[in-house]
N, C-alpha and C positions, 0 to 999 in steps of 0.2 A: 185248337190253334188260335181262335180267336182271343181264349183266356187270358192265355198265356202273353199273348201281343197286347194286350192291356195292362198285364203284370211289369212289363218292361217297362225301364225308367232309363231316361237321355241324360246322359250325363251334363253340365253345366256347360255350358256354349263359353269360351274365354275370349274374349275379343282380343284382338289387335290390339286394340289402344286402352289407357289405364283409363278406365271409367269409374269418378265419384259413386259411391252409395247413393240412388235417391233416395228422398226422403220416405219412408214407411207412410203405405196409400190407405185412408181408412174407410173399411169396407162399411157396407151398410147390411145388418144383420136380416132386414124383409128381401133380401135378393141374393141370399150364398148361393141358393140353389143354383140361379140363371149365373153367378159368377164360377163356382167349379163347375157347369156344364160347358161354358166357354174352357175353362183350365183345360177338361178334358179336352175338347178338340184342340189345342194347342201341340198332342202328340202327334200332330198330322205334319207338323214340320220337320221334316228329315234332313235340311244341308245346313252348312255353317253360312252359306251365299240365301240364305234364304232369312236367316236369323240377322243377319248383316243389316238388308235391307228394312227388319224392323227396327232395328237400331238408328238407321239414316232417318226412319221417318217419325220414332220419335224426337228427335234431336230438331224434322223440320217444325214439327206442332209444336214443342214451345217454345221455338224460338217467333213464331208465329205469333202464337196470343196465349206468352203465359199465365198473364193476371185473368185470363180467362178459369183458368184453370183453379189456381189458387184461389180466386172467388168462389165457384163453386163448392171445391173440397172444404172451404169453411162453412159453405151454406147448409153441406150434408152434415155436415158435425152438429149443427146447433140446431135445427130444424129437420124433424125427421119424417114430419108429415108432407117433403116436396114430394113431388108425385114425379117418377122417375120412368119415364117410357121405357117397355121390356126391350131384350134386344131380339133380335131375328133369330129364328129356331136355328139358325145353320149360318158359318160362319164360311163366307169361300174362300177360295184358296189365296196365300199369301198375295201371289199380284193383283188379287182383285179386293183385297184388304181394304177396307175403310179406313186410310190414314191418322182423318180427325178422328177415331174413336178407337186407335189398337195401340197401347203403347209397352214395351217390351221392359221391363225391368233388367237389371245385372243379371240379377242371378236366376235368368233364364224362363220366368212366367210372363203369364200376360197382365197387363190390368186394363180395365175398360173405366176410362173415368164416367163419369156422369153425361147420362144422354144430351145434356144441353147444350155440351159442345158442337155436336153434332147438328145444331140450329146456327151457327156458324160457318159450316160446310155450303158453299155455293154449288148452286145445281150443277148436272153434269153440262157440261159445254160450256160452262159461263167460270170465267176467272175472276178471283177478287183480290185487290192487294189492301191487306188492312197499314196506314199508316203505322206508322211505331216514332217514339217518342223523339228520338235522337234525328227523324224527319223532319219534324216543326221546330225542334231546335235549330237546326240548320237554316230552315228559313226564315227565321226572326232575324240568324245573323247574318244572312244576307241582305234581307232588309234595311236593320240598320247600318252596315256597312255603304248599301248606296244612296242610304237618306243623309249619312255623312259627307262622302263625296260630291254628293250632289250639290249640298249647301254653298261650296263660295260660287255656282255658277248662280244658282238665287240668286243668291245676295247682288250679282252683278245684272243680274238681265233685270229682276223684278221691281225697278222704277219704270226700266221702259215697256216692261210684259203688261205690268196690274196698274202704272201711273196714268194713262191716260186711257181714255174712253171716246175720242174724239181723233180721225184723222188729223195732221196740220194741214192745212191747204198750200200746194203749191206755188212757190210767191219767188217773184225774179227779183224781189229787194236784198239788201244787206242784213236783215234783220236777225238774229239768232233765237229761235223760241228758249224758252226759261226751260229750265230743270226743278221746276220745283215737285216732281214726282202727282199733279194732281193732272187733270186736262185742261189743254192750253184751248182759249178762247183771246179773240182779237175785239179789242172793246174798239167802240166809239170815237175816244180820244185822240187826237196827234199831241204830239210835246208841245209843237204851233199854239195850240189851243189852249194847253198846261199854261204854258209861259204868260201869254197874252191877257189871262183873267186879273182883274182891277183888282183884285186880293194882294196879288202878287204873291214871292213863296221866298222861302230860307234856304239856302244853298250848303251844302257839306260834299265837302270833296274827301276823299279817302287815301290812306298813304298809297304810295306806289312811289318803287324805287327811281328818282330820275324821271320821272312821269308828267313833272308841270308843265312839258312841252303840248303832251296830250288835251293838257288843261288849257293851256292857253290859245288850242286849235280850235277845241269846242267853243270856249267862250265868245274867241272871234268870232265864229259862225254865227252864236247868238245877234251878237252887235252885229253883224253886216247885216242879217236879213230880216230882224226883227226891231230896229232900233232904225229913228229917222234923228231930224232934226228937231221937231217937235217931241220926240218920246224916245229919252235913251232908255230903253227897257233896262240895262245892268244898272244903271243908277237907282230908277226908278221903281222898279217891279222886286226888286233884291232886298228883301229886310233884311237879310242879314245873313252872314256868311260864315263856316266854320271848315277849319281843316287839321290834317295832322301830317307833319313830315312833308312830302313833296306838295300834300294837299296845304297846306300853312303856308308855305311860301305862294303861292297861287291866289291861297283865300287876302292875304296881307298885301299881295300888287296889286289886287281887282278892289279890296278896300280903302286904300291908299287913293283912287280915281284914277287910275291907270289903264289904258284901254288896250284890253286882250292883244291887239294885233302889235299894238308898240312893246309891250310885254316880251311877245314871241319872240320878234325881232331883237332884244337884247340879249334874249337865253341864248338864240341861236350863233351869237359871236361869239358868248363866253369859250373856251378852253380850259383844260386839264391847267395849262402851264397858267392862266390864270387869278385862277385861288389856291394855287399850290404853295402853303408855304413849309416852314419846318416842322417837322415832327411832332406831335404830340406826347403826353406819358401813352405809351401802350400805343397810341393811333397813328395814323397814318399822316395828317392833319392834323393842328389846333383847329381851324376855323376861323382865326381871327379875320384873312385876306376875303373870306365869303364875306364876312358879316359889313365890312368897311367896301366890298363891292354892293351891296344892297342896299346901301344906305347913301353911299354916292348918285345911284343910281336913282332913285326917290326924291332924293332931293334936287335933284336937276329936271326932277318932271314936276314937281310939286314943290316951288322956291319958298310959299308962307305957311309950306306945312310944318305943323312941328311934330310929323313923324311917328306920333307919340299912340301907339293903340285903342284909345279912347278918344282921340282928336279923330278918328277916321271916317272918311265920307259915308261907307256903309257901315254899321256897327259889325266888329269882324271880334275873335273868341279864337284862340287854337289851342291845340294839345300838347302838352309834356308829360317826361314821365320821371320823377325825381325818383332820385337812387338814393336819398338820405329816408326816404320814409317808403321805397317800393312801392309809387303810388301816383297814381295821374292827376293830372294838376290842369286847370283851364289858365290861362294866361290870358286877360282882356284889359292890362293895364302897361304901359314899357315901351321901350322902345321896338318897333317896326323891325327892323335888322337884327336884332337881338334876338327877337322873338323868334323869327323865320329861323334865323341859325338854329337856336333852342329846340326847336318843334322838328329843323331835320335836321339833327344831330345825329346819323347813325352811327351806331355803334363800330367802333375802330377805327372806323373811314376820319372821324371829327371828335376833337377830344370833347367829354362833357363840357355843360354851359354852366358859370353860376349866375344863381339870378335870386335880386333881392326884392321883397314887395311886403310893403306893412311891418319893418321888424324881422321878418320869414325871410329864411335861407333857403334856395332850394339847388338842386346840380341834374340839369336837367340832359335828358339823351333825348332819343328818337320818340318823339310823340304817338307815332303808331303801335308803339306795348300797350298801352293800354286804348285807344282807340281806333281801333281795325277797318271802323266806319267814315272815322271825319266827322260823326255828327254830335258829340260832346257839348262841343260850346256851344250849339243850337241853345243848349237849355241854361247859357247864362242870360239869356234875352226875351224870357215870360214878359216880361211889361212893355213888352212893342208892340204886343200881340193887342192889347187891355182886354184879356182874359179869352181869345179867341183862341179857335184849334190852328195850327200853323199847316200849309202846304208844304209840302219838303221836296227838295230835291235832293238827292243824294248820287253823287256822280265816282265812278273810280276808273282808271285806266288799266286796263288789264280785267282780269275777272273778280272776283267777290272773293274775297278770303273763305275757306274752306266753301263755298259755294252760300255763304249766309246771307241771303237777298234781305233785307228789315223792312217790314211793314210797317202800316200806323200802330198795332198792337203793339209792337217790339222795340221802339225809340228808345232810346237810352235817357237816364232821370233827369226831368225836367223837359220834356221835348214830347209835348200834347198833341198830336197830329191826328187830323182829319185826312186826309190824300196823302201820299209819296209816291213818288215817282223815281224808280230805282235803274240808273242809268252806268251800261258798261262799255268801254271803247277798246275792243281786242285784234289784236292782228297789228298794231305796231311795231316799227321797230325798233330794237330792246338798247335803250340807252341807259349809259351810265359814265363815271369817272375817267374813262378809256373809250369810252364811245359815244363822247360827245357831238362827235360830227353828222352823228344820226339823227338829231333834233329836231332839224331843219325839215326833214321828211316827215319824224313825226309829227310836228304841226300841221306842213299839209294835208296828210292824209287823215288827221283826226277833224280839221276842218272839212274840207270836203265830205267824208263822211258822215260829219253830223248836218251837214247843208240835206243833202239826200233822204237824214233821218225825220227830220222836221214836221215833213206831211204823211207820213205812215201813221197808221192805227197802231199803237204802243198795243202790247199784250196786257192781258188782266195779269194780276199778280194772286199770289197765294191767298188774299182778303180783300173784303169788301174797302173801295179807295185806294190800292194798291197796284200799280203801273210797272210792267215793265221794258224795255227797252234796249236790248242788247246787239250793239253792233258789232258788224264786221269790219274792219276797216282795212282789211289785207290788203284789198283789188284798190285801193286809195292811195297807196306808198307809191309816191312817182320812183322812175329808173331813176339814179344819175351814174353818168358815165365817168369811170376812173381813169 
């Protein structure tokens, strides 16, 4: 009976689903034995639900670790001295089957790959999940996915996260600490103290549209609180002064001998209605009525001047920017009025200027194209210094064009500088061609402001000799009532 139940052969198990051929498993000739004694017990499975499950559980081992596999089965091929642990005299029954080590072919046998799989098999009780490859892919791309998005908050927070290493100290002044992304410390200095050194310093004011009102608030404040009878400090302590655009027209009244506060008080009557005259090509304005009110005006303060930019009290230098050669131009010779127009020429608002000097054409616009700073003409005045490094001031109303504060490193050519002192007056109110009637406020409130500024510790600047200075001057705009 028993023979015979040996004689008997199972017909091929046909699965449910169409199952590829695997690949042909190669045996190892020192073990047939131990491989058809396993064959044989393999007639101990009687159900197609039984043959099923070895099918599910090879399909789970290599999806598991099939490079397991395949490593091995090349290792048996080419090395046949690996030493291949036997298997267990007796194999138990399907459900208590050793997964990693029983896998079921199509066509109905068993194969037992190589024991060393079975060193992969985590103990009983103990789970293990092996990574797989399309795992760590995933999370590289997620990775860089939130290293991308993350980037424009960097970009925004990381002046003020990594720039400074130093609390600011809390201060009831107007004062605005700098941005220059490094840590902000408060030097020694007041501007009181800038101002007042026997050296004296060089003044460059900066374009800004409509802004000379700002200019001529500070200035006053200079002259009221630092200038007596004996010591007009703007006369005196100012070697010399440069500007571009609203800064030109500024730097050529204060060089002219005109005092900030008589200044103010002229800009503040002016009107729209004016200097309005006919149309320019393309502009809104010629300019001619600005240029014949500035020059009126000049000369009724200063009856034996002749006006003339090299005649002027202080040595003064401004900016243009000629359209025949696309190129910045220093202006230190010409008429006063001329000049001013010249230097703020803005584009549309004021037709270009032409202006003749040595022979040279030039057709000049808004000074500020090519000098962003005001401080240019600084460097047509090397020989006032006789060879010495210059103090600078460098003042603008409003903020710093793209935030570019200039040190003594960074002067533009010909402008040697020991100290700057880099001075800003924000929180005005914003005048222009239509909102002229705003002026009047902002002188006050840039004066006022800069009186308060005076005796504050100026903050250190980005380099050694480099000052800086940034006010508020919002809380300084008087009401006036409509």
């Amino acid at each position: 009976m028993a023979k015979s139940s040996k004689r008997s052969t199972k017909r091929p198990i046909e699965s449910s689903t169409t199952t590829e051929p695997s690949p042909k498993k190669t045996r190892i000739p020192e073990k047939d034995d131990e491989i058809k004694r396993a064959e044989n017990q393999s007639s101990s499975i009687q159900t197609n639900d039984e043959a099923t499950n070895l099918v599910s559980a090879q399909s789970q081992i290599v999806k598991v670790a099939p490079s397991i596999y395949d490593n091995t089965e090349e290792q048996c091929d080419t090395d046949d001295s690996n030493e291949i642990s036997e298997l267990p005299p007796q194999i138990p029954q399907q459900k208590q089957v050793d997964d990693s080590t029983t896998i079921m072919q199509t066509d109905g046998t068993i194969h037992h790959p190589p024991t060393i799989t079975r060193v992969m098999q985590p103990p009983p009780g103990l789970e293990m999940e092996f990574p797989t490859q399309s795992t760590a892919d995933t999370r590289y791309r997620y990775f860089w996915a939130a290293l991308f998005l993350a980037l424009p908050f960097i970009s925004i927070i990381g002046p003020s996260a990594f720039g400074s290493t130093k609390q600011i100290p809390n201060t009831t002044d107007h004062l605005i600490p700098p941005n220059h992304g490094l840590p902000v410390f408060r030097s020694s200095k007041t501007l009181r103290s800038f101002l007042l050194e026997q050296e004296g310093f060089h003044l460059g004011m900066a374009p800004a549209f409509f802004g000379y009102y700002g200019y001529f608030g500070a200035l006053a404040a200079w002259d009221d609180e630092l200038s007596n009878s004996s010591f007009p400090l703007l006369k005196q302590n100012i070697k010399s002064v440069a500007g571009a655009s609203a800064g030109a027209m500024a730097a050529i009244l204060l060089a002219s001998g005109i005092p900030p506060k008589v200044a103010a008080d002229f800009c503040s009557t002016i009107s729209l209605g004016d200097f309005a005259d006919p149309p320019g090509l393309l502009t809104v304005f010629r300019g001619d009525k600005f240029e014949e009110i500035m020059h009126n005006f000049m000369a009724a303060q200063n009856p034996n001047s002749s006006l003339q930019l090299q005649d002027s009290i202080i040595p003064v230098s401004v900016s243009g920017y000629d359209l025949l050669t696309l190129e910045g131009k220093l202006l230190t010779r010409g008429s006063m009025a001329r000049a001013a127009r010249a230097s703020a020429c803005f584009p549309v608002l004021f037709q270009p200027v032409g202006w003749v000097d040595k022979h040279e054409t030039f057709l000049f616009v808004d000074g500020g194209l090519a000098d962003y700073a005001g401080l240019n003409g600084l460097g047509a005045f090397g020989e006032e210094t006789n060879g010495k490094k210059k103090r600078v001031v460098n003042i603008v109303v409003g903020d710093f064009q793209f935030g570019n504060v200039l040190g003594p490193s960074s002067m533009p050519k010909g402008v040697d500088a020991s100290e700057v002192v880099s001075i800003s007056i924000q929180g005005l109110p914003q005048c222009g061609p239509w909102a002229m009637e705003r002026g009047p406020q902002a002188v006050t409130a840039a004066r006022l402001a800069m009186v308060d500024a005076l005796d504050l510790p100026m903050f250190q600047g980005k380099e050694e000799g480099h000052y800086e200075l940034h006010i508020d001057a919002s809380s300084y705009v008087p009401v006036v009532d409509r």
